[in-house]
N, C-alpha and C positions, 0 to 999 in steps of 0.2 A: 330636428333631433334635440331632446332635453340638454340642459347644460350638464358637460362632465366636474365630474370633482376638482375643485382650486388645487393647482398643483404646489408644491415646497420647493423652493430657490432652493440650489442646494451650490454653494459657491466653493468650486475647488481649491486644498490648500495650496499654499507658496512654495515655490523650491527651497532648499535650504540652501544660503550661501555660497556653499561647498559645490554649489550644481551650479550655481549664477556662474561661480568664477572658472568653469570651464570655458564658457564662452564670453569672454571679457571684451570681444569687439561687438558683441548683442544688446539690442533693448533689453532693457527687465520686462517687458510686454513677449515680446520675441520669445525672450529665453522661458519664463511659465508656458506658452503655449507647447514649445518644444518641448517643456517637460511633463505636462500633461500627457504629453504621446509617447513616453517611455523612449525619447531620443536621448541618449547617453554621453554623446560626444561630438564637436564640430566634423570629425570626419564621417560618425554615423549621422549626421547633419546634413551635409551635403550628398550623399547618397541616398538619402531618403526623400530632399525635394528633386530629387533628377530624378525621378524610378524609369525616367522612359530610356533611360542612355546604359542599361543593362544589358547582357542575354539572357536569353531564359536558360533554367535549370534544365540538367542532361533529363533527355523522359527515359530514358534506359533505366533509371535509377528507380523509376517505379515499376511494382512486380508486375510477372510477366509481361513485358511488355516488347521482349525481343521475340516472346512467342507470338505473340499478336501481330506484331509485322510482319513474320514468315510468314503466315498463316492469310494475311493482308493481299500479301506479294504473290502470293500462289495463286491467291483467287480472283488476280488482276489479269494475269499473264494466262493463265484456264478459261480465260471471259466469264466466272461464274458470275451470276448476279448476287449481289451484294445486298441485304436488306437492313436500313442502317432507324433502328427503332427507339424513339425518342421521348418524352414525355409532353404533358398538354401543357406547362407552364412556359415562362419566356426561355431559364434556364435550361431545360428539355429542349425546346422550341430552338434555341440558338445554336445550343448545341448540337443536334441533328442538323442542321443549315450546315454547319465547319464542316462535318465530319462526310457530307453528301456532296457538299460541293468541291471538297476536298480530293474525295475520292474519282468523282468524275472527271474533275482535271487530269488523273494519273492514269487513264484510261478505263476504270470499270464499269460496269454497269451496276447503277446503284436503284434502288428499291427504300425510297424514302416509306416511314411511316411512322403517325402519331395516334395516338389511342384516343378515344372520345373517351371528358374526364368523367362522365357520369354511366355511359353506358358500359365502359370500359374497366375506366379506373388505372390508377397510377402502375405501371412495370407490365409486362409480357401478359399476355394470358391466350389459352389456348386457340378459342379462334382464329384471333389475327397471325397464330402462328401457318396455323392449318389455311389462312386467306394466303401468307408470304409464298408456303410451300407451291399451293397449287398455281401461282403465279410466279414460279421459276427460280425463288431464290433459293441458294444453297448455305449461304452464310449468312448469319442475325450478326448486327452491330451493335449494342446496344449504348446506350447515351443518357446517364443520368438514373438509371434504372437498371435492375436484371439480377442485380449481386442475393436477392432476397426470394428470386425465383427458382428454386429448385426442382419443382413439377413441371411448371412448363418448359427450364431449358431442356428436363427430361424427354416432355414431347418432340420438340427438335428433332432431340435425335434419334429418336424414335421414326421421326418422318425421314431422317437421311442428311439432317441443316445441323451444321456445327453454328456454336455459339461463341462470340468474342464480347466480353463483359466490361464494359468503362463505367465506373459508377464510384459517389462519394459514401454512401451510405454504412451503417455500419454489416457487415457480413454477419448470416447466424452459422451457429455452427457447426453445421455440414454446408458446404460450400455447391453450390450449380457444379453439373457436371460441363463444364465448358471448356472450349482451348485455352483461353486463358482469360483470367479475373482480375483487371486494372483498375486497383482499389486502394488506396492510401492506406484506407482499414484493413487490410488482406492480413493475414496473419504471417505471411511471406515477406512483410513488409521490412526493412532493413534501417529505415530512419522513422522519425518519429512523422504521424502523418499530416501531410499537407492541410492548408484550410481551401484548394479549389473545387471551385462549384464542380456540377458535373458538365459545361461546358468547358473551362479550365481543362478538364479530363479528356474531353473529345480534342481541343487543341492540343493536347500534349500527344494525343495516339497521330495525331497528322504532323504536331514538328518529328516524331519518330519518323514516321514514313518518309518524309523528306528527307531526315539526319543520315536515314539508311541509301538513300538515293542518290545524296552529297546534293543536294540543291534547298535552296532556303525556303523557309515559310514563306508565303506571300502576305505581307503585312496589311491587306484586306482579311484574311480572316481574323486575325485579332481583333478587328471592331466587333463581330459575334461574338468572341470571349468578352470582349469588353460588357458589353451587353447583358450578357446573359450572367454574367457576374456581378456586376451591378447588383440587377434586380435579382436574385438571389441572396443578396444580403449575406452574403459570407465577408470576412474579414479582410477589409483592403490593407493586408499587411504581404510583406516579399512578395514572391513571384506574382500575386495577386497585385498587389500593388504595380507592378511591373510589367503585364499584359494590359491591365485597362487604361493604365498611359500611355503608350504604345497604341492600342486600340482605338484612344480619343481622337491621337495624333492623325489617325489614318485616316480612320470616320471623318473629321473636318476637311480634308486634306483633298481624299478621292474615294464617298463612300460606295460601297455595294450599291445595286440598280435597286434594289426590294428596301435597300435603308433607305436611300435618297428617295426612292418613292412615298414612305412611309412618313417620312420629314415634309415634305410637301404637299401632303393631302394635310398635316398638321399646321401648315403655316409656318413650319420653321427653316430656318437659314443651316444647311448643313455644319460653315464655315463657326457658328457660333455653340454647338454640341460640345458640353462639358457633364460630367454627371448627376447633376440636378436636371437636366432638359432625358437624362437620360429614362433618370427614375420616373419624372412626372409625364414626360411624352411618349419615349420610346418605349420602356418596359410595359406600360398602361394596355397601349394599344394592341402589342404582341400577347402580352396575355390576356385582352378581352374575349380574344378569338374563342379560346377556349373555356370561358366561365359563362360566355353566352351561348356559345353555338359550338363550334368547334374548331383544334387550335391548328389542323389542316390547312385552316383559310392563312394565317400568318407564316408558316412553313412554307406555302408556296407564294406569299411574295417576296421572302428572303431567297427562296431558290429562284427568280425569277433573271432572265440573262441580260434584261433592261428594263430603264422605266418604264416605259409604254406597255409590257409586259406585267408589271408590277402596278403598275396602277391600281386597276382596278379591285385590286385587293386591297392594296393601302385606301382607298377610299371606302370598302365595304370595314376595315379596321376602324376606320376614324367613328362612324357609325355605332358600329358594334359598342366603343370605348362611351360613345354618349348613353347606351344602354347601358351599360356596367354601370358608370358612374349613378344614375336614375335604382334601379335594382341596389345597389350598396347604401343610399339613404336609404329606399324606402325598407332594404331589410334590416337594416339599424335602426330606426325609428320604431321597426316592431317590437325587437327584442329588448330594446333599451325599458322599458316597464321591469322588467325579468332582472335584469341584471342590477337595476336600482333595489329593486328588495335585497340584495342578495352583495351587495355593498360591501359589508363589514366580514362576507368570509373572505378564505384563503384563496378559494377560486369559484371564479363566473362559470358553474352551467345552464345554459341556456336549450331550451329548446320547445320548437315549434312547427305548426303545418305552412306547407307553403312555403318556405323558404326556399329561395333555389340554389340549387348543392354550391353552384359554381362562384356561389358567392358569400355562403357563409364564411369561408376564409379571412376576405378581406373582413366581412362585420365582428371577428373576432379578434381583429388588429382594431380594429378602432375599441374597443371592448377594453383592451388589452392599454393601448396608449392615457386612454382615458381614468384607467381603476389602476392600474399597475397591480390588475392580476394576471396569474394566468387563465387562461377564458377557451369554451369549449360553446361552440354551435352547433346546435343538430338539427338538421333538417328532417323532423320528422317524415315517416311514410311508413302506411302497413305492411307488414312483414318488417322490412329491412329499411335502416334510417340511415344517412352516412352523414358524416361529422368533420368539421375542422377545429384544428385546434393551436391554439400560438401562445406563448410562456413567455417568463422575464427570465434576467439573468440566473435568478435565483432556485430556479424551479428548472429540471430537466423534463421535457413532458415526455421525451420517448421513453424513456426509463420508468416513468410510472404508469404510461400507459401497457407497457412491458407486467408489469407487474397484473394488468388487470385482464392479461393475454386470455383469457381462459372466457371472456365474456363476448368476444370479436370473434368475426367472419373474417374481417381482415384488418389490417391496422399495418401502419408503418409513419415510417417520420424521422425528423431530426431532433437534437435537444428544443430549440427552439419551433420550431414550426410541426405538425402533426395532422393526422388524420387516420378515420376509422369507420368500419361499417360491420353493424350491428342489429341485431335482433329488437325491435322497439320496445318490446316488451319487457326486455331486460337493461333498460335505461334507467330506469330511477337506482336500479343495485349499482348501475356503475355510477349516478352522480353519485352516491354515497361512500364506494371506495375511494375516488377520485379527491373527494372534497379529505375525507379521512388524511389519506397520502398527503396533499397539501394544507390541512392543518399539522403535522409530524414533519413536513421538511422547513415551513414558512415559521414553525413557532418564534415569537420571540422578534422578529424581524419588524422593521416600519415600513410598511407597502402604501405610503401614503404617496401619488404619484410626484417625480419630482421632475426637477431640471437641472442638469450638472453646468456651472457656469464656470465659462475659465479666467474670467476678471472680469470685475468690473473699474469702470471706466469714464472719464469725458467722455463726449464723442469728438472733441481737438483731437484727442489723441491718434483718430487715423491719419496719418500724414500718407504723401503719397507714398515713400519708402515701407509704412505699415502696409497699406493695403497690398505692396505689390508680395511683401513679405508672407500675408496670408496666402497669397494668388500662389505662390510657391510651393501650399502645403499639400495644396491637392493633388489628386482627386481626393473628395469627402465621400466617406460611407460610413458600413461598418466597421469599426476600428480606430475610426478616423474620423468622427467627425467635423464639421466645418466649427470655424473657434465659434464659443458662443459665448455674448455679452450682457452685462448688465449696467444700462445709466437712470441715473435717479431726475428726480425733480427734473423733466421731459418736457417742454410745451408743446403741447396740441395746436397749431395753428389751424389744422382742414383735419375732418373727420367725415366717412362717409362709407356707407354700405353698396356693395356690390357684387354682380352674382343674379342668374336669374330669381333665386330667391332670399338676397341680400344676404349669405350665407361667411361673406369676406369684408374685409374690412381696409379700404382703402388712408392713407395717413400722411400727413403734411407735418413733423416735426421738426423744433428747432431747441438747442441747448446751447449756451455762448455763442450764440451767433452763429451758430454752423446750423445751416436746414438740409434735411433729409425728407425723401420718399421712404415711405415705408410700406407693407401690403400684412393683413392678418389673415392669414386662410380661416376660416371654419370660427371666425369670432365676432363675426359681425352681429349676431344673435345674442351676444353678453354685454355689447356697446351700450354704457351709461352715457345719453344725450346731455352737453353740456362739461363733460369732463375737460376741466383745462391741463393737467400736469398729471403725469404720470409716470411710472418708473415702470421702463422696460427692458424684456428680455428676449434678445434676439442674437441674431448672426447676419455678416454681409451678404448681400446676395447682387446679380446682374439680371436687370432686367433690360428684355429685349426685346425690342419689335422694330418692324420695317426697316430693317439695317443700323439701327442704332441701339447703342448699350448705354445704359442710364445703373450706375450704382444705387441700392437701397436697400434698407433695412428689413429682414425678415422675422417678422415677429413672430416668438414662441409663448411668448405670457405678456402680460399688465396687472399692474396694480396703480388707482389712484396713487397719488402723494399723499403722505401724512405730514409732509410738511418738517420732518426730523430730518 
């Protein structure tokens, strides 16, 4: 892949005083980090790095949701079959897993299913309704999807299948005819709406089920929230923040058969599962299932009732994930021509033959990370082309895709993340609305890509108490993430490429006498031979293998020294 544009150090400012001396028994290192994160007070201090020693929020408090449990409870105790309908992604993926295994614990008959993302495509659609019916279900669940289908929950019940709706998205407005729509966004909604994913969502319809029961979660399904929350990249802030530490805790502790499985075709130590092993192992593999083939294959070995059971999915996963990875260079490498011309607009559209659907996603995150635009991939194809598409903070892409409603077959999405399927023909009118819209919302702004850094630093400065101090802040995501640094005048003692095609950059530095390990994903192609001193920017990270954990430096940028 060509090299992406030098990114801008963008170094966060200081607290002011008046915030240090809140926390007068705090480093000034300490106290910036914690104020980077909008933490306000010692006491919101320490409930923020404990998130795991909470309860969760009443889910009664989200709407209908005491409808959805009658309705739940009815069709346990009737033996109806249960068909609990989920999406191709991890977040879909995980979330159908809590809500299927959940329900089978409490005696029902449950009727998993996930939609193929290309034949199918993301939410309900009539066939699979019309496959559910004639294979015995009476009730649709849905997980992460449904709030936006109105014709087909129509068909339902048309066929005699009531529908129960858990989804984050936003509602249009006229609402599914369903028993009930458990939706932060409902318009029924009584507080302002939550940030969980749509797995978040399925665990809150099963801590109700339990809540109504008087018997507790089982703290195995929150490793699926954890999970599927993660990699959905919603904002690890409250209850969110509060399920995936909980869920880590669990996941290392005593995971599910189909995670444990899934960890060991990967070579990983369950015991050592934190949310970076999460993002780069677990979510990768659960959702390759689905951008290559289909996301069925990962569904059943989360629902699987032991490893030996699971296996042999986990090991067709690991597979699958080496194809994804292969397919996501080589469809980055295509588009990347397209997107270099195209540099200096407001936003990347791209598009071309041959792309495979399942993965223009991902090449529109790297699009995205790299130009800090927003970035549209279409997979071209005669007749009808389908697209993904992924934004910066800056830019809401569902709302302008919204706007271009009238040139889509289908379309849906969140602020940040999107997708749509279209007429090809009528592609070049929509890159020119598109691009229109994000010149009118970006004007004026520097979309030069950056990196927000929270000090810079020695690297004396970690002392053990520092490091344990970071160790504290996590989990890192969205919202949150891991502190990042900047030290200058760096020496290079070991430089070296690796990677089957030197794509990473392996690193032996030292600064005052302190040496570090350090690793550069995706830079070992920018590495000037010979560089002695450099100023970098990174974050702590743990590196793990064969039972042992080695501290090191994750590199996000470099620059030579200038010697100032």
């Amino acid at each position: 892949m060509n090299q992406a544009p030098r990114k801008r150090w963008r170094i966060l400012p200081s607290p002011p005083v008046s915030y240090t001396r809140r926390f007068p028994k705090l480093p000034y290192l300490w106290a910036r980090l914690l104020y980077h994160r909008g933490v306000e007070s010692p006491a919101q201090a320490d409930t923020w790095r404990n998130p795991a020693d909470g309860d969760m929020e009443d889910p009664f408090l989200l709407p209908d949701m005491d409808r959805a449990v009658r309705r739940l409870n009815q069709a346990i105790t009737a033996g109806e079959t249960i068909a609990v309908y989920g999406d191709f992604d991890a977040d879909g993926v995980t979330g159908c897993a809590v809500v299927s295994i959940a329900l089978e614990r409490l005696g029902a008959r449950v009727l998993p299913y996930i939609p193929h993302r290309v034949d199918e495509g993301h939410g309900l659609n009539a066939d699979a309704i019309m496959d559910l019916r004639e294979r015995g279900a009476n009730l649709i669940v849905t997980v992460d999807c449904g709030v936006t289908d109105v014709a087909e929950v129509g068909l339902a019940r048309e066929l005699g299948m009531e529908t129960i709706i858990t989804d984050h998205h936003v509602p249009p407005a006229v609402l599914p005819d369903a028993v009930a729509i458990v939706d932060p966004r409902h318009p029924k909604a009584t507080m302002a709406p939550s940030p969980l994913a749509g797995v978040g969502l399925g665990l809150k319809l099963v801590q109700a089920l339990h809540q109504h029961l008087q018997s507790p979660v089982p703290q195995q399904f929150l490793q699926l929230a954890a999970i599927g929350t993660i990699a959905d990249l919603v904002p690890l802030e409250g209850e969110n923040r509060q399920l995936v530490a909980q869920g880590l805790a669990s996941l290392r502790s005593d995971p599910l058969p189909g995670v444990q499985a899934i960890l060991d075709a990967a070579g990983v130590d369950a015991a050592t599962v934190d949310a970076e092993v999460v993002s780069f192992v677990l979510a990768p593999r659960i959702n390759a299932a689905g951008r290559v083939e289909h996301a069925a294959l990962a569904l059943k070995a989360l629902l699987a009732h032991d490893v030996d059971e699971a296996m042999p999915s986990a090991q067709e996963l690991e597979q699958l994930n080496i194809q994804r990875r292969a397919l996501t260079k080589g469809t980055t490498d295509q588009i990347w021509p397209q997107a270099e011309a195209q540099r200096n607009r407001s936003l990347l559209f791209v598009a071309d033959e041959d792309l495979p659907a399942g993965i223009v996603g991902l090449a529109a995150s790297r699009l995205v990370d790299a130009y800090y635009r927003p970035a549209v991939v279409v997979a071209k194809q005669k007749g009808l082309s389908k697209a993904s598409c992924r934004s910066i903070q800056e830019f809401n892409m569902i709302e302008a895709l919204t706007e271009c409603r009238d040139l889509f077959t289908r379309f849906g999405g969140h602020y940040m993340a999107a997708g749509f399927e279209i007429e090809t023909t009528l592609l070049p009118s929509l890159g020119e609305r598109l691009n229109a819209i994000a010149d009118n919302r970006l004007a004026g702004l520097d979309l030069t890509p950056s990196i927000d850094i929270d000090a810079e630093v020695s690297m004396g400065a970690f002392t053990r108490d520092t490091l344990q101090f970071i160790d504290s802040m996590a989990p890192f995501g969205a919202s949150n993430m891991a502190p990042t640094f900047l030290s200058r005048n760096v020496e290079i003692t070991e430089a070296r490429t690796i990677g089957a095609t030197g794509d990473h950059l392996l690193l032996n530095v030292r600064q005052d006498g302190n040496p570090w390990k350090a690793i550069a994903f995706g830079m070992g192609e920018g590495w000037v031979e010979g560089t002695e001193r450099v100023d970098l920017v990174y974050s702590l990270g743990v590196d793990r293998w064969k039972g042992q954990e080695t501290l090191r430096l994750m590199v996000k940028d470099w620059r030579p020294h200038n010697g100032s």
